[in-house]
Structure formats: C-alpha cells, structure tokens
C-alpha positions as CSV (number, residue, x, y, z in Angstrom):
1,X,112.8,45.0,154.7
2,X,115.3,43.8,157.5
3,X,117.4,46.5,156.7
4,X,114.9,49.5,157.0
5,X,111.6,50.5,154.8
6,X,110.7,49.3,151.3
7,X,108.7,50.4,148.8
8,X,104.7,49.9,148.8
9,X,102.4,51.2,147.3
10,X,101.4,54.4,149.0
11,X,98.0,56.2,150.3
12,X,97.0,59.1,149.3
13,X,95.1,61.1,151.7
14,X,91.4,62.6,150.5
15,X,90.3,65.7,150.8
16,X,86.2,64.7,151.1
17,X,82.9,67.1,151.2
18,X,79.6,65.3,152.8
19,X,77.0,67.1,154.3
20,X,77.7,69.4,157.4
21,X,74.9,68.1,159.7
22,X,76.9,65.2,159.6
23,X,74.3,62.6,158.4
24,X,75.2,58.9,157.7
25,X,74.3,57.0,154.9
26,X,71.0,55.0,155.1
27,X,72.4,52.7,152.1
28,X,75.4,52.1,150.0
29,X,76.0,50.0,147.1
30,X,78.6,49.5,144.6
31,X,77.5,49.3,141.0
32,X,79.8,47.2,138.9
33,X,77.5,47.6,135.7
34,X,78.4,51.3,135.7
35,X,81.3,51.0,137.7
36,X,80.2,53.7,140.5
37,X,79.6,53.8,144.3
38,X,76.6,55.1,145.5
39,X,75.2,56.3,148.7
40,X,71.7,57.4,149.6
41,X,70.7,59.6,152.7
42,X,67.1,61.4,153.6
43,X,67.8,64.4,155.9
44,X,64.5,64.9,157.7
45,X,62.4,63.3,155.5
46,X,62.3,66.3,153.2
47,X,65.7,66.3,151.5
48,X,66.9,63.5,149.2
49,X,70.8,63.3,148.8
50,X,72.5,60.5,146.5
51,X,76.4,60.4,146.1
52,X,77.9,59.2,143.0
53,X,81.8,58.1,143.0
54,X,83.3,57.3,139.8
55,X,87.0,57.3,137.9
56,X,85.8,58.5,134.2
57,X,86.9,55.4,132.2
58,X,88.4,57.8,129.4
59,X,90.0,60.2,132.5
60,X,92.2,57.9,134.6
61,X,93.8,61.0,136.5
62,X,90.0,62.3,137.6
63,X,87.9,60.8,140.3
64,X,84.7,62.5,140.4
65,X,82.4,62.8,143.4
66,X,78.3,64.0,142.6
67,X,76.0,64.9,145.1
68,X,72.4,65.1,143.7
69,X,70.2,67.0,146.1
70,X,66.3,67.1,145.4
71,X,63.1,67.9,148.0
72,X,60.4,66.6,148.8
73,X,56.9,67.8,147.1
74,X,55.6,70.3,149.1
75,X,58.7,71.4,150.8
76,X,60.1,74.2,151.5
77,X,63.4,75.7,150.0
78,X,66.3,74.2,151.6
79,X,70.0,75.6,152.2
80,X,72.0,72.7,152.2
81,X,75.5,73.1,153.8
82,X,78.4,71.1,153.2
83,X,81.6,70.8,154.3
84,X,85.0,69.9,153.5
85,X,87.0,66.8,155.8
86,X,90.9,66.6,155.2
87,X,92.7,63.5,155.8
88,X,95.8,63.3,157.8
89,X,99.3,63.3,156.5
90,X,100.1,60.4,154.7
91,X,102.8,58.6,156.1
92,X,104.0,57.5,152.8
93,X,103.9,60.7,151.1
94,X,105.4,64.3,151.5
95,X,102.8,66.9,150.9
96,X,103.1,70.4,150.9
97,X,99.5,72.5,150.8
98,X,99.7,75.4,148.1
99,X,98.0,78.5,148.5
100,X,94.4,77.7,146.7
101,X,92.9,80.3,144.3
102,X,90.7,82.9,145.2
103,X,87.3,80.8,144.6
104,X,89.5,77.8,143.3
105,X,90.4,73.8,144.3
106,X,92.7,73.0,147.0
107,X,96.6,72.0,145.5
108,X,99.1,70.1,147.3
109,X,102.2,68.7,145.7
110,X,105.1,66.4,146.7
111,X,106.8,63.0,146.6
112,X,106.9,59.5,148.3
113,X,109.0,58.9,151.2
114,X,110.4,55.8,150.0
115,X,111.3,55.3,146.3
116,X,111.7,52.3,144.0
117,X,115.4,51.2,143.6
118,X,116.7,54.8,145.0
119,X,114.4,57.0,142.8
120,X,111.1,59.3,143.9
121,X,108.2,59.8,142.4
122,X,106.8,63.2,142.7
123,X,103.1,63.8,142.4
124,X,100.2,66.8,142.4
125,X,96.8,66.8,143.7
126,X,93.8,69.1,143.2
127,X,90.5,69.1,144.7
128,X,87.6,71.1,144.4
129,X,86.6,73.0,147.7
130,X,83.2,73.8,149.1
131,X,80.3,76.1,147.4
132,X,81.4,79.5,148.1
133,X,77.5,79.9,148.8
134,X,75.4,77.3,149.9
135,X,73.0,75.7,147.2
136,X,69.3,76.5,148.0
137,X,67.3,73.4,147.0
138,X,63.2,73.1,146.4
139,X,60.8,70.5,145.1
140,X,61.0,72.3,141.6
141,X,64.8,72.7,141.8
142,X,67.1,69.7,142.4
143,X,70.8,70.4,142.7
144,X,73.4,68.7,141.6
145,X,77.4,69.7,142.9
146,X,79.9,68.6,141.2
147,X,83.9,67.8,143.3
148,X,86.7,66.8,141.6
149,X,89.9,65.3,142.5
150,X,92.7,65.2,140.3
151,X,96.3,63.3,140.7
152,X,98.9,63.7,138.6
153,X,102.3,61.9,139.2
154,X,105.5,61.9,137.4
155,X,105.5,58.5,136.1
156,X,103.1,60.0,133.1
157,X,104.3,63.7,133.5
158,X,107.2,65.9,133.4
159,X,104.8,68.9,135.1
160,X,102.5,66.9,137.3
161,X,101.2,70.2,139.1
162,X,100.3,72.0,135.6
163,X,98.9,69.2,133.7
164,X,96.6,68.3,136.8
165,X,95.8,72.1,136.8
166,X,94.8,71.8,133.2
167,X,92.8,68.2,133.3
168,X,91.0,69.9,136.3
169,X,90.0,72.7,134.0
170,X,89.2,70.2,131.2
171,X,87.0,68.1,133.4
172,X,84.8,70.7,135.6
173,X,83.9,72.4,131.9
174,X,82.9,68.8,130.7
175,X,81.5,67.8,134.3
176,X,77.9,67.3,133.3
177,X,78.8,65.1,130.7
178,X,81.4,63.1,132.6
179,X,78.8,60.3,134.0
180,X,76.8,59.5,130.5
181,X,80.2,59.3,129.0
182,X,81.8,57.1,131.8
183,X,78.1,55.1,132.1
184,X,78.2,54.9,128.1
185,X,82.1,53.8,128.5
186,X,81.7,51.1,131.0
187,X,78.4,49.6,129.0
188,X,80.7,49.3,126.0
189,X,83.4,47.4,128.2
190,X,80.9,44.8,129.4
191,X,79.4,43.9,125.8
192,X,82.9,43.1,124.8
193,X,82.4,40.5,127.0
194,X,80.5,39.0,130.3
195,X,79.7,36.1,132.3
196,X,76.2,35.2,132.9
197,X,75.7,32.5,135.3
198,X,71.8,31.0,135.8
199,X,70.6,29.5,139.0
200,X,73.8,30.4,141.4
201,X,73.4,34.3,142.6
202,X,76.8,33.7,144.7
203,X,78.8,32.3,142.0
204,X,77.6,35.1,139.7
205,X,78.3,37.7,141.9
206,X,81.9,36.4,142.6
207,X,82.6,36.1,139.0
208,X,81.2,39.4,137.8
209,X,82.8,40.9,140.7
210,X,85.8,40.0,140.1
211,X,86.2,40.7,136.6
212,X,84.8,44.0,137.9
213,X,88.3,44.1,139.9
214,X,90.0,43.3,137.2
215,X,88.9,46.0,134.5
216,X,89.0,48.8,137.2
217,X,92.9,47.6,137.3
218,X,93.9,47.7,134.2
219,X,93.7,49.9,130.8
220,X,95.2,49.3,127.6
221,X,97.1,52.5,127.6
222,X,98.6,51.2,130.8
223,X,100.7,48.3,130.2
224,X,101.8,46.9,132.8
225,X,100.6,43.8,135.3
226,X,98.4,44.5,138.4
227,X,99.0,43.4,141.8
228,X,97.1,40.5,143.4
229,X,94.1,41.8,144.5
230,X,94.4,44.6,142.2
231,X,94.1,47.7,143.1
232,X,90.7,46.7,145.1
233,X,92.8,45.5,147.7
234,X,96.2,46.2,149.7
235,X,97.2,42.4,149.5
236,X,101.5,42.5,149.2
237,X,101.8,46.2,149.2
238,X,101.1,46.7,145.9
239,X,103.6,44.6,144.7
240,X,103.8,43.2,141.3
241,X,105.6,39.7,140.5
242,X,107.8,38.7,138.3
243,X,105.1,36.5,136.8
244,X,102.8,39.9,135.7
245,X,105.8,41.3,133.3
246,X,104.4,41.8,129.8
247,X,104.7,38.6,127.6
248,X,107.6,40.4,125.2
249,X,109.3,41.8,128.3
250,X,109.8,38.6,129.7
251,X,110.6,36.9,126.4
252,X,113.6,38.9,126.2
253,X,114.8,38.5,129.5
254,X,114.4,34.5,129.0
255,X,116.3,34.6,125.8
C-alpha cells in the first residue's frame, strides 16, 4: 500500500425499492433461524408492509428482496407507490448502465478498479425495476412484489452478463417458491448441527450468531477460506490469510 492502492474487497452499489412516501421502519430484526432480514412498517394505520431480504441458500448469485403489503379490515383499496433509490458509483468498481428492456430489470456491467496480482475481475448486475403500475391493495387482497438482484462475476463465468440474464429469468419464474425453499434450506443447515445454551441469553446469542456468520460465509461448492469477520464485516478488506488456504493446498506448498 505505500506504493499506491491495493486490492480489497470491493462494494457494490444497490439499486433499492422502498416505499415512495418515504416511511421508516418501525422495527427490524435479523432472523438467523431462516437466515433473513426483516422490516416492519404501518403507513397510516391502514397499510401493513413487511420486507423480507434473503440470498436463496441453493442461488448464491440471487439476493432477493419481498415486500408483503396487506390492509387493514375495513379499509379501503390502497395504491401503494414505490420507488426505486440508486446508489452512487462505487469507487471500487467501473460500471457502465445498459439500456434496460422495455418493461425489464436495470443491467450494468463492468470491472474492479484495482485487480489481484495485475488481473481484473469483470462482473454483471441485474435488478428488477419498479411496478410499471402501481399495485392496488385491499383487506381481501394482500400483495406481495417480488425484486431481484442478480450478480454475476467472472471468477465463476466466462459470460457474466448472459448467465445473470438467464438466472434472473430462472429466479423471477421460481420467485414464489424461492422463500419456502431457502426457509426449508436453512432449517436443514441448522439440524445438521446447533448450539443450545440454557440459562445465558447473551452467550447463546453470541454463539448462534456467530455460527450464523459463519454459514452465510461459506458453501461447500465454494472452497475457499473466509476473511475474519466474514463477509458480515469489512475487518482487513476482505483479505484472506495464509492460515485460511485449504488443508491440501497448504500441504503441498509445505512439502
């Protein structure tokens, strides 16, 4: 680093859609049983709105963002408007917007600015864009809207932009599925094994949290180590240690 930038792991700016009356939260939680965050909001005590954020355990290149709208008994039908919010530019990325689709997600593609040992990794991101109408939601008729993000780079792809066009297809056919199968997924993943701690809520929570951490880190089609902290932190840049290398990798390179 003394002799100009280094690599780090780099942020990706979101492309997110909340409501357009611009509402806050009243609660938040994160849900490490089904590995979600979730966010509540009343608008005018009439209108009940939950968010749902989730990365499908079997679709690592999806993150998937629900908005469940239902109303009150008694009320009256509801146009609910929402809007999309664009991050900034990156500064560790270079991102060129493509010209979305008539009715279609938002695309971008492009590469990081600083590479690993000299070489770039290029990457493509699709979103899905507002309701081309707004929903109209009543007491017998909750709503649920369904936006997808999807990034592909090119350390698992040789066409980033057309196989995150085609697992954005894939997904947004499958999207009412996609949280019973993740919820399903993630229940499996804690029978294989848990800790349950009695008479300590803080020392529970820290270890179930953390192994939490841990699982949303790693996969086993993924094999290599995580950084510390994981990817539920920043800590190091993203940097992995030596110390991480697979077991046989670092066998050879010791004998």
């Amino acid at each position: 680093g003394a002799k100009g930038p280094v690599s780090h792991r780099a942020a990706i700016p979101a492309f997110h859609i909340s409501l357009a009356n611009g509402a806050l939260p009243e609660s938040q939680a994160l849900d490490v049983r089904r590995a979600m965050f979730i966010e509540r909001t009343t608008i005018n005590s009439t209108l009940s709105v939950e968010d749902r954020y989730y990365i499908p355990l079997d679709k690592p290149n999806v993150m998937v963002h629900e908005m469940s709208l239902t109303a009150e008994a008694g009320a009256a039908p509801i146009r609910v408007h929402v809007e999309a919010k664009e991050a900034p530019t990156s500064p560790d990325l270079n991102l060129t917007k493509l010209r979305p689709m008539m009715g279609g997600p938002v695309r971008w593609q492009g590469s990081n600015l600083i590479g690993e040992l000299g070489n770039q990794t290029t990457l493509a991101m699709i979103a899905s864009n507002v309701p081309d109408e707004p929903p109209v939601v009543s007491p017998d008729k909750p709503v649920t809207l369904y936006f997808l993000t999807v990034i592909v780079t090119s350390l698992n792809s040789t066409q980033p932009l057309e196989d995150a066009s085609r697992i954005y297809a894939s997904a947004m056919e499958d999207k009412e599925n996609l949280l019973s199968d993740h919820v399903a997924a993630w229940a499996t993943r804690w029978e294989q094994g848990s800790l349950e701690v009695q008479g300590d809520l803080h020392l529970a929570q820290a270890l179930n949290s953390s192994l939490y951490a841990i699982r949303s880190s790693i996969r086993a089609d993924w094999p290599y180590g995580l950084s510390p902290g994981g990817l539920a932190s920043n800590a190091y840049e993203g940097h992995t240690f030596w110390d991480q290398v697979r077991p046989c990798t670092l066998f050879a390179m010791l004998c």
